[in-house]
N, C-alpha and C positions, 0 to 999 in steps of 0.2 A: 504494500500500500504506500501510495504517497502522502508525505507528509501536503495537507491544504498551508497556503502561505497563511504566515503569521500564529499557525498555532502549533502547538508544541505538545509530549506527552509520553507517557510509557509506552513502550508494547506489549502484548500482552506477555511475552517469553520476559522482562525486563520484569512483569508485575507478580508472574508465576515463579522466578530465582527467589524475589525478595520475601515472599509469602514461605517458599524453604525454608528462607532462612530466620524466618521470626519462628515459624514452627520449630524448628532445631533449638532452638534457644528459649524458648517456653518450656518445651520437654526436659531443657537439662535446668530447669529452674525449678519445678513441679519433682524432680526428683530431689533435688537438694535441699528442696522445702520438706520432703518424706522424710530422708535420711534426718534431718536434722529435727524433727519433732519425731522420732524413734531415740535421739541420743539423747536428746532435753527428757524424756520420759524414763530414760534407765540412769540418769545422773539422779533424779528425783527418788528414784527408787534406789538406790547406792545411797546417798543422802538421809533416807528414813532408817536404812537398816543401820548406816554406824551411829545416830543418834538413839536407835533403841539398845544397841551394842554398847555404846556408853552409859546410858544409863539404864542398865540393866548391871554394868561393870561397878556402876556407885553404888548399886543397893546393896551387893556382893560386899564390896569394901565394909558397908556400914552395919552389917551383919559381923554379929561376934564371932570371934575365930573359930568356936567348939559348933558352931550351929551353918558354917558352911559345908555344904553338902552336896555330893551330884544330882543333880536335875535335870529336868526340861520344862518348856513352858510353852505358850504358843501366844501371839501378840499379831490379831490379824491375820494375814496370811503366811508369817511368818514365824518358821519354831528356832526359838532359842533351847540349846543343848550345853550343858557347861558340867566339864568334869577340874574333881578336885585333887591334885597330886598333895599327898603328904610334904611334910617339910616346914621348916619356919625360915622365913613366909613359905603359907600353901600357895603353890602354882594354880590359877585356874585358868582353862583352857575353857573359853567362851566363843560361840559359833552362831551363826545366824544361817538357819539354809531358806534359800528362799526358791519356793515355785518358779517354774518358766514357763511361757507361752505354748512352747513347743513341749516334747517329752526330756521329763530329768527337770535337776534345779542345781542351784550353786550355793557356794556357801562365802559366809566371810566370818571372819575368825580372828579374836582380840586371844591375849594373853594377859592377866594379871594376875599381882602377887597380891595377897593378906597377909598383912602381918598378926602376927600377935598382939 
């Protein structure tokens, strides 16, 4: 086709490239946006469990040394399990397993002493 004098414009293969190319770039926008509200949601959760891991570790501390004892407990979806190694200070070995979306779950896991 000819361009008519004085007007000017895309053609359509000029308006069908750039239409590519926005889609291409939507696409890897809309994934970045996924990805990144998948990792803001497992920080959140990484975040609750060491704050129940913490204090779940002060109530231990604040429990007299004859009446620390191995347990478990469950806080939501998530079971705390904490064993007690003899010793002064007793070792206790605190865990947090947490469910997963998928099959299986993971844990996270504090260490503290009691003293006497």
């Amino acid at each position: 086709m000819r361009a008519v004098k004085g007007e000017s414009g895309f053609t359509i293969t000029e308006l069908l490239i750039s239409v590519v190319i926005i889609a291409i770039g939507v696409v890897g926008f809309a994934s970045a946006v996924g990805l990144a509200s998948t990792e803001l949601w497992m920080g959140g959760r990484d975040t609750e469990v060491s704050l129940l891991l913490i204090e779940h570790a002060e109530k231990l501390k604040a429990t007299p040394y004859d009446s620390v004892q191995t347990d478990s407990t469950t806080s939501g979806p998530y079971t705390l399990k904490w064993e007690v190694q003899g010793g002064n200070p007793k070792r206790v070995v605190l865990s947090a397993t947490i469910p997963l979306k998928e099959a299986g779950a993971t844990a996270d896991t504090v260490v503290i002493y009691v003293p006497r």
